[in-house]
N, C-alpha and C positions, 0 to 999 in steps of 0.2 A: 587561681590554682586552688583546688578545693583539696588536699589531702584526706586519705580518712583509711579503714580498715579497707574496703573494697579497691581502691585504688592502689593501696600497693598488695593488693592480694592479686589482682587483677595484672599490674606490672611486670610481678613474677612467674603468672601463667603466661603470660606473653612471652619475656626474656628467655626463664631458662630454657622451652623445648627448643624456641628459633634457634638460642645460641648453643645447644648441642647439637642441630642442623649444622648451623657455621662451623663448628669445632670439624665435625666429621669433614666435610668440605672440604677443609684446612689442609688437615690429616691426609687424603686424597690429592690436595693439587701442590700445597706447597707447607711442607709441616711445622715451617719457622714462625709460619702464623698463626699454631695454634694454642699459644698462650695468651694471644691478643684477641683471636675468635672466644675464646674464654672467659673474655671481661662479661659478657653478658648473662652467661650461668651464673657467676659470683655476686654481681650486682641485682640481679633477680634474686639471688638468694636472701640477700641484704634486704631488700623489700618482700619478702616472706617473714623475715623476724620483724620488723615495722609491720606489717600487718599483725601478728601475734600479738606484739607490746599493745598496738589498739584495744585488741579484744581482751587481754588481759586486765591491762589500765582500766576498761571501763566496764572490767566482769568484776572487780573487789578482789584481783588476786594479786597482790605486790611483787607476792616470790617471783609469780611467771612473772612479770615485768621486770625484773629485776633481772631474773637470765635470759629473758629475749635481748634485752637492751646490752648488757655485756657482748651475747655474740652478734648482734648489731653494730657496737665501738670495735669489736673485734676488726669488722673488716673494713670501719673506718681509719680504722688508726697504724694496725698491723697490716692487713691484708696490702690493701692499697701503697701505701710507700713502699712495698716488696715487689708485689703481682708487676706493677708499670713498668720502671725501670727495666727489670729482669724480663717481661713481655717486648720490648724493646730493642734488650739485648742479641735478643735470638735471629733478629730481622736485619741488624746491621753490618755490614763489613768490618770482618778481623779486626782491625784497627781502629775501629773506634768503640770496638767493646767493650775496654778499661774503664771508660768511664761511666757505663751503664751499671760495671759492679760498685764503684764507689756511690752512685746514685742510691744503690739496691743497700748495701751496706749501713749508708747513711738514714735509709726508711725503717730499716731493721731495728737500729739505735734509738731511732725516736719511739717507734710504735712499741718496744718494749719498756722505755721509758715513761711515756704517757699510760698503756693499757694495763701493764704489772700491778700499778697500785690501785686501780680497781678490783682486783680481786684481794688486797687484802688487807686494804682501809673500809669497810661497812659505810655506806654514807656518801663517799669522793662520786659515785653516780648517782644524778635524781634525775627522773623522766615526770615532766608534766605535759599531760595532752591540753592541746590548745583547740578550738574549732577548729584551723583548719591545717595543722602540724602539730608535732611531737616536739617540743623543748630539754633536749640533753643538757642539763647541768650539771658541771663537773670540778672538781678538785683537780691540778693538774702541778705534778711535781716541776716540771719548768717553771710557776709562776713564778716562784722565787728567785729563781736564777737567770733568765732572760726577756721573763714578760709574755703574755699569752702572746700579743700581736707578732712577736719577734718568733715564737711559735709555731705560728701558722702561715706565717712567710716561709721557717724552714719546711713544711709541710707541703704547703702548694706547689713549691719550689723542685721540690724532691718528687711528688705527683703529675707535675706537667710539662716541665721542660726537656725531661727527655723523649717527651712526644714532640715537644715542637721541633726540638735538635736535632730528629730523627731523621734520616733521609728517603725515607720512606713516606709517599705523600698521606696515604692509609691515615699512620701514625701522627701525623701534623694535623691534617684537617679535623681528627676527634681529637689533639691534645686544642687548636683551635677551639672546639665546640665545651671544651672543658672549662679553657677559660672563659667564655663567656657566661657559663654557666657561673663560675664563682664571680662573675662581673654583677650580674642578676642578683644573684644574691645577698652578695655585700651592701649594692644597691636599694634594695627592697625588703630582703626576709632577714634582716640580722635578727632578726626577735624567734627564729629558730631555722638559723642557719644551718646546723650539722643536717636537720633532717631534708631542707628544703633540696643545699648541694648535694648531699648522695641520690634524692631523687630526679636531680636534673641529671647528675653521670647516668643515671639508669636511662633517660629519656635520650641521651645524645649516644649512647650504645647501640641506639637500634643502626645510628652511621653506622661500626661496625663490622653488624648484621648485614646491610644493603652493600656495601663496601667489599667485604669480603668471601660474602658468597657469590662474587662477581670476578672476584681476581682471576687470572688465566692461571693456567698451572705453571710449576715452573721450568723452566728453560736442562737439560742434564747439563751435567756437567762435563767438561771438556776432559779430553781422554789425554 
């Protein structure tokens, strides 16, 4: 896997038009899925500020690095424990929606928790380009209190399970393709994991892409 500026410039010319095709799709057959038709403008977007941070990092300009990288953790930290759950929610039966808001709730609490004090500790974010990845290093107000690992169990945890929980096969087989992706990861890239996992979500997105601009429309509803 070779990351670099092209790569995820390229990513997000891909993602976002497809996934404003699938949005609209959505919208048209069945509109519960189109905040999950979604993930792939948002995820494409994510790799448009990674391509930025590239060319910034390696033009001599810190600032720009500095704010592509923020709204980059933005949608690692925020976006994502919000977007899922609550993209979830929208797909499943009455009754088991309760627990898709406490899922949503609980992402909300972290990603304000971890991404707050980057804006206003100077320093708590350092981005160093590697050959073939970006290295997010961070300051992170949970270490103290529960331990990074302990962390990022709450994080995954809060990111993936309500896809697999989901009754919706859609939703299982990419929370499926997600895990594996952080299986990969953990595996292989821990020497710059944040960056390698958002760019494998972006790659298991184009599921779906192919997924949901295939769904039938949906059924009305009974009079």
């Amino acid at each position: 896997m070779c990351l670099s500026a092209p790569v995820s410039f390229a990513a997000a010319a891909l993602l976002i038009p497809t996934g404003g095709f699938t949005v609209a799709t959505a919208l048209r057959r069945d509109p519960r899925y189109a905040m999950l038709a979604a993930l792939p403008i948002l995820l494409g977007l994510q790799q448009l500020m990674e391509g930025f941070i590239w060319v910034a990092g390696s033009g001599g300009d810190p600032e720009g690095a500095r704010l592509y990288s923020l709204a980059y953790m933005f949608f690692a930290w925020v976006a994502w424990p919000i977007w899922l759950p609550v993209s979830v929610y929208f797909i499943e039966p009455h009754r088991r929606r309760a627990a898709y808001l406490v899922f949503a709730v609980a992402g909300a609490a972290l990603g304000a928790v971890q991404f707050i004090p980057y804006l206003v500790h100077e320093g708590w974010l350092q981005v160093t380009l590697l050959p073939r990845a970006i290295r997010y290093s961070d300051t992170e107000l949970l270490d103290a209190v529960i331990g990074r690992p302990m962390t990022y169990l709450v994080y995954v945890t809060i990111i993936i399970v309500p896809l697999l929980l989901s009754t919706d096969r859609t939703a299982r087989v990419f929370g499926g393709l997600v895990a594996l992706v952080l299986a990969v990861t953990v595996g292989f890239f821990q020497w710059a994991y944040i960056s390698v996992f958002c760019f494998g979500g972006a790659a298991a997105s184009l599921y779906l892409i192919w997924a949901l601009s295939r769904k039938p429309a949906a059924s009305p509803a009974p009079c």
